[in-house]
C-alpha positions as CSV (number, residue, x, y, z in Angstrom):
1,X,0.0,0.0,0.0
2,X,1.1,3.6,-0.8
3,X,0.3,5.9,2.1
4,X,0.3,9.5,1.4
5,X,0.4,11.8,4.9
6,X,-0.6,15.5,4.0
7,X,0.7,17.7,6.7
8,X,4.1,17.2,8.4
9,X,2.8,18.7,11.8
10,X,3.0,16.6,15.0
11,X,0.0,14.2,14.3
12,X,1.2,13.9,10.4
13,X,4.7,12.8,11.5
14,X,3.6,11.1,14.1
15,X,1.4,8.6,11.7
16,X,4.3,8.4,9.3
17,X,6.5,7.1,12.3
18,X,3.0,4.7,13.5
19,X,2.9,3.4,9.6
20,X,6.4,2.4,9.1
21,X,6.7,0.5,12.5
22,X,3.2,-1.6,11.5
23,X,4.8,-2.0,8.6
24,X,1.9,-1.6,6.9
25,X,3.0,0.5,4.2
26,X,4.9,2.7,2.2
27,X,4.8,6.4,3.0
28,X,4.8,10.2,1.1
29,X,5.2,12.7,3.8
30,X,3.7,16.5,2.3
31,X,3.7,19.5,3.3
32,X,4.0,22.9,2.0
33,X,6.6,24.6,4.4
34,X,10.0,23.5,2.6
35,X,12.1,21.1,3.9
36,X,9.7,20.0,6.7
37,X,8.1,16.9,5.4
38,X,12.1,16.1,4.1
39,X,13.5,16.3,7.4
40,X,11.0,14.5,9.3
41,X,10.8,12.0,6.9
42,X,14.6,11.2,6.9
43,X,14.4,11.4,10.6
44,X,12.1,8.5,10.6
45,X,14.2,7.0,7.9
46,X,17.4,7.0,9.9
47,X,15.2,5.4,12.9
48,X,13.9,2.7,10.4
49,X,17.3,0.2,11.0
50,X,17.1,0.2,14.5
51,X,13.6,-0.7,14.3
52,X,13.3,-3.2,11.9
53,X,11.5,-1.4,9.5
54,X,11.7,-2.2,6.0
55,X,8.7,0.2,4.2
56,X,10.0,3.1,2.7
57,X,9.3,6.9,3.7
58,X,9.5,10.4,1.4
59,X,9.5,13.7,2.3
60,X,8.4,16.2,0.0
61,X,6.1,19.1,-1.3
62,X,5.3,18.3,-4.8
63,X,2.3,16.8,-4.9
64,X,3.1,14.8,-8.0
65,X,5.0,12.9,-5.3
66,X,1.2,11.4,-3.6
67,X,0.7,10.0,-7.3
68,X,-1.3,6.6,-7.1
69,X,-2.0,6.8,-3.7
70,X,-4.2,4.1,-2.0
71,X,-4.8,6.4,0.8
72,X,-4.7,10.1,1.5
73,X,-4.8,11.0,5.3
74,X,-5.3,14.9,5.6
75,X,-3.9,16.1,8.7
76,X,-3.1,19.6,7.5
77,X,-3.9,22.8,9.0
78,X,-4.0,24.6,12.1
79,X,-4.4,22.9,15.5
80,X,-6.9,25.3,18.3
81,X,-5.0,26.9,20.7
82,X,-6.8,27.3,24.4
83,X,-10.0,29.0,24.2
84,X,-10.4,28.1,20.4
85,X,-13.5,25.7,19.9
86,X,-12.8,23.3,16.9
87,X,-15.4,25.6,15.2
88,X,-13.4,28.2,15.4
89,X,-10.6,26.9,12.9
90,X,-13.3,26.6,9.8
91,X,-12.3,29.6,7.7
92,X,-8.6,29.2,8.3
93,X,-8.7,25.7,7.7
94,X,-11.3,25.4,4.8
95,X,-9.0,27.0,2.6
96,X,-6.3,24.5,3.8
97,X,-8.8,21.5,2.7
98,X,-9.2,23.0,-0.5
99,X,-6.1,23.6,-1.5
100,X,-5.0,19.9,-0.4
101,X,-8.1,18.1,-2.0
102,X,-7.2,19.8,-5.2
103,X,-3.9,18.2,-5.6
104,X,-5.0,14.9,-4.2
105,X,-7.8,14.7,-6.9
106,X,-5.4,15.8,-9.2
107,X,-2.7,13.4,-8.8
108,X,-5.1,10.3,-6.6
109,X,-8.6,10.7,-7.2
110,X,-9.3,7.1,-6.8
111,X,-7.4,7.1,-3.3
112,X,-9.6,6.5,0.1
113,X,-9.2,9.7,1.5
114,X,-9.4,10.1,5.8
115,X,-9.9,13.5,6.7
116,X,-8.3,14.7,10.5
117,X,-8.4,17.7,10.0
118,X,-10.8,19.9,12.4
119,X,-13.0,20.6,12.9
120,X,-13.8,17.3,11.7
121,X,-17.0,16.5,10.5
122,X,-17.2,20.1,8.6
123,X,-14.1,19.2,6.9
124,X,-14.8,15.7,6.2
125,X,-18.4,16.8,4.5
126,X,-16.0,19.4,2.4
127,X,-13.7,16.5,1.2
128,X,-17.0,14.4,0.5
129,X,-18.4,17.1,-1.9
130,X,-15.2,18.2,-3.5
131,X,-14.0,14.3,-4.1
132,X,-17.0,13.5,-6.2
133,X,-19.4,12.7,-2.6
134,X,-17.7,8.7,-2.9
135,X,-19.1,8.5,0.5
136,X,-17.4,4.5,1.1
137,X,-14.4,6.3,0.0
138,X,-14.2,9.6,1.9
139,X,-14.5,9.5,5.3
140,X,-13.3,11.2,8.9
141,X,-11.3,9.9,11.4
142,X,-13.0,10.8,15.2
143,X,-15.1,8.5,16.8
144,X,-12.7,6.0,17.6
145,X,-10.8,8.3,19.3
146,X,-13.4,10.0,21.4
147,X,-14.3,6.4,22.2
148,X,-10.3,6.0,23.2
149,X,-10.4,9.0,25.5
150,X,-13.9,7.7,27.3
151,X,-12.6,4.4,27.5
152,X,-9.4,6.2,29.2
153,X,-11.1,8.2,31.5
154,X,-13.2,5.2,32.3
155,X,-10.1,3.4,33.3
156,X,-8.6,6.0,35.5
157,X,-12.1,6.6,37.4
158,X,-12.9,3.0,38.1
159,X,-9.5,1.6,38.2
160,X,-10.4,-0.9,35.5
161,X,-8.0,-1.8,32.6
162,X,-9.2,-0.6,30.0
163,X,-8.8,-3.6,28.3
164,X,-12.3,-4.6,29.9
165,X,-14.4,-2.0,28.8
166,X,-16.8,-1.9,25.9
167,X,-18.2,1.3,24.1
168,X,-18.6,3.4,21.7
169,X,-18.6,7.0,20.8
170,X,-21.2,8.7,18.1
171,X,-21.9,12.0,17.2
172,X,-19.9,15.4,16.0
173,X,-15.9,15.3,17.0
174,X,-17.3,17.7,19.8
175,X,-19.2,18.5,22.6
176,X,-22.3,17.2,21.1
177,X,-21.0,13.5,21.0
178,X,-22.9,11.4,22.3
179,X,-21.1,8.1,23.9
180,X,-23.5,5.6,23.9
181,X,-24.0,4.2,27.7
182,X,-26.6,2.1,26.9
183,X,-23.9,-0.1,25.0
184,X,-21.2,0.4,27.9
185,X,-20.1,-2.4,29.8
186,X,-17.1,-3.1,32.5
187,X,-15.9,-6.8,32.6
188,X,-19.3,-7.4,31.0
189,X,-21.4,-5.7,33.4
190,X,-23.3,-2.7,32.4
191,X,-22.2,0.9,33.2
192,X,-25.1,2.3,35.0
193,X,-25.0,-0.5,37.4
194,X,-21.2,0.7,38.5
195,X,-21.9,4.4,38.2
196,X,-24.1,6.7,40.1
197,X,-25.8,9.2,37.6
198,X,-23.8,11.9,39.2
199,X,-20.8,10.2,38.9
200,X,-21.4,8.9,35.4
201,X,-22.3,12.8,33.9
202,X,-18.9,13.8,35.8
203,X,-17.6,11.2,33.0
204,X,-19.1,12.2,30.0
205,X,-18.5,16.0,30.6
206,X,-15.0,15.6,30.6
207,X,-14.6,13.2,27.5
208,X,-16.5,16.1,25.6
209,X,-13.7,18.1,26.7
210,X,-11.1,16.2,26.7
211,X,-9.8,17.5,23.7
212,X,-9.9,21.3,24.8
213,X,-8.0,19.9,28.4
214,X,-4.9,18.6,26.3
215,X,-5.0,22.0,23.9
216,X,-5.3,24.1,27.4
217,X,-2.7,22.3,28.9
218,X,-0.3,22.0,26.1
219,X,-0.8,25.7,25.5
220,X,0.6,25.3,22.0
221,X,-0.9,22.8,19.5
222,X,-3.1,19.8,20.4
223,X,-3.2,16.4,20.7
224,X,-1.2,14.2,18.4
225,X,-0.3,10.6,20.2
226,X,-3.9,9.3,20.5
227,X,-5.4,11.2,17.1
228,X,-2.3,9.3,15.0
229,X,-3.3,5.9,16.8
230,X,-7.2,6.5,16.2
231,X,-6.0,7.2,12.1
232,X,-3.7,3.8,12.7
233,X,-6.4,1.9,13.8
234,X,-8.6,3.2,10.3
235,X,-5.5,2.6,8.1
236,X,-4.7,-0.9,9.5
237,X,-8.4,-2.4,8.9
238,X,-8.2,-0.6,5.1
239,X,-4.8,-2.7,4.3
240,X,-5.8,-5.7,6.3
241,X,-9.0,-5.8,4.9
242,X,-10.1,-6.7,9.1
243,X,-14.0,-5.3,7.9
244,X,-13.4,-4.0,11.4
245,X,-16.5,-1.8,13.0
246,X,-14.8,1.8,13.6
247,X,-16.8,4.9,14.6
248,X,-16.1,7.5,11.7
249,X,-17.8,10.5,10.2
250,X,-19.4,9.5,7.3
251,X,-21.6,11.2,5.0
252,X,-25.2,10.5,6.1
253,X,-27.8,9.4,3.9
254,X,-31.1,8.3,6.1
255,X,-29.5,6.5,8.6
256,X,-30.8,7.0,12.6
257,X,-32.9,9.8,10.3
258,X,-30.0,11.9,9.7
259,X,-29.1,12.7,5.6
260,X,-27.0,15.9,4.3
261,X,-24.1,15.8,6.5
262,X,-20.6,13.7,8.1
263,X,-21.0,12.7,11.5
264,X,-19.6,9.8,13.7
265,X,-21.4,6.6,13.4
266,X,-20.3,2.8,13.5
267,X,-19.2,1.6,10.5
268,X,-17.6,-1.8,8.8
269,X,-13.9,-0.8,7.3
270,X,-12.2,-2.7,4.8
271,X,-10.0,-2.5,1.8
272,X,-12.9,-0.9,-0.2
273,X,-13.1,1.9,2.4
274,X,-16.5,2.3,4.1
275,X,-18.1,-1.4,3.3
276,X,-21.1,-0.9,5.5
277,X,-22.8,1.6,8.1
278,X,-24.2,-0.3,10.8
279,X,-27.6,1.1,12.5
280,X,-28.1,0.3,16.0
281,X,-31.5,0.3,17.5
282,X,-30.8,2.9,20.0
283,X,-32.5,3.8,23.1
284,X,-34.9,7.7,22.0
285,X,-32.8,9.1,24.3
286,X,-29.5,8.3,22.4
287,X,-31.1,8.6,19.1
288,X,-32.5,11.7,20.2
289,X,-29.2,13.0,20.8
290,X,-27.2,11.8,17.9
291,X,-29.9,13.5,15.9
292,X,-29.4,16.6,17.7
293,X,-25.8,16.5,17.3
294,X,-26.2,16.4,13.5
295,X,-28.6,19.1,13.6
296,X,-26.2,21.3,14.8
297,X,-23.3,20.3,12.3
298,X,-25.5,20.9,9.6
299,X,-26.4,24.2,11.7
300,X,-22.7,24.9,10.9
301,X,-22.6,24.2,7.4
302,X,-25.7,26.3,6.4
303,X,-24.2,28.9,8.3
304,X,-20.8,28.8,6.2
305,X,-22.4,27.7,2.8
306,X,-20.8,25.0,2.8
């Protein structure tokens, strides 16, 4: 497989390096700032011997290099800075999208494209349109990792590994996610029979924010360790074929009674991209609020014409 990374920032680089140890393919690092992508990629490069890795890595920012590509992972663009909602970042990085999705349908437009760019699910229905709206073939990485953070969280608050626990995550790559406690278990036993309702809401207010606690605590940037593994996870079931079920925004077309936007929901991902979404019969009250958190994505979009 022929991996093309576009944007050498932290999560970008830190992909490449996740790729190249799974050996799971080869990899074009891009990006427009000159000599960046070049000297992280021969970084990683020089690291390769010492960790057996045998896939090759490029640095560049010609996009002529992404040629043939049998996935595109967008990472480009700027991260929020504290006080910045992911909403705040549209303008500024539309015109980043743009300008990347033009080269990549220039030089891949058959490629599978994962969008990580934020904020997500705008950007991801952006990449839909302008790719040709291939919805099994454009899609947004996010719900697997806000499922990673409330599976962490989970962890730390119940002293369980994490290992044991079972959920999942729907909903914008935001504060109107939804993580589905009705399908939440620990060792098998269900969550609202550990956790007090207080307790529990304690929970799910801080995985909403989790993302704004790294960015407040970092000061500068945001978070890049767990967004690269959450893309990992995506690119591993596309080369492996796994038809692995992976929360990611996905163009919606009638599913849970959402259509006309990209928002986190379970889907089956194999070499083909996007094979299936999966509808769950959810509880009103979770449906209820995966709708709502549509409703106010496509709240976004109307309000950028987008």
């Amino acid at each position: 497989m022929k991996i093309s990374i576009i944007g050498a920032g932290n999560v970008g680089a830190t992909l490449a390096d996740r790729v190249l140890r799974e050996r799971i393919g080869d990899v074009v690092l891009l990006d427009l700032v000159r000599d960046l992508a070049r000297g992280k990629a021969l970084d990683i490069s020089d690291a390769a011997p010492l960790l057996g890795c045998e896939n090759s890595i490029v640095g560049t920012a010609d996009y002529e290099n992404i040629s043939n590509s049998d996935v595109v992972v967008i990472t480009a663009g700027f991260p929020r800075k504290p006080g910045m909602s992911r909403e705040d970042l549209i303008s500024k990085n539309r015109n980043v999208v743009e300008a990347v999705l033009t080269g990549v349908k220039r030089f891949s437009p058959d490629a599978i494209v994962v969008v990580v760019t934020n904020p997500l699910d705008i950007m991801t229905f952006l990449a839909y349109e302008f790719m040709g709206r291939k919805r099994n073939r454009v899609f947004g990485m996010a719900g697997n990792l806000d499922t990673a953070r409330f599976k962490a969280i989970l962890s730390e608050e119940l002293g369980a590994p994490a290992g044991s626990i079972e959920t999942f995550v729907l909903g914008s790559h935001g504060d109107t996610m939804v993580p589905l406690v009705s399908r939440t278990t620990v060792s098998g036993k269900p969550l609202k029979e550990i956790l007090k309702a207080e307790a529990l809401k304690k929970i799910l207010e801080r995985t909403k924010k989790r993302g704004g606690e790294i960015v407040a605590l970092l000061k500068s940037g945001s978070a890049y360790f767990s967004p690269s593994a959450a893309c990992l996870e995506i690119l591993k079931a596309i080369v492996n074929d796994e038809k692995k079920t992976i929360v990611c925004s996905s163009f919606m077309q009638g599913e849970y009674g959402i259509k006309g936007c990209a928002i986190g929901v379970p889907a089956r991902i194999g070499k083909g991209g996007i094979e299936e979404i999966i509808e769950w019969d959810l509880p009103e009250e979770e449906l209820c609020e995966l709708q709502n958190s549509a409703k106010q994505v496509k709240d976004v979009l109307n309000q950028y014409a987008l």
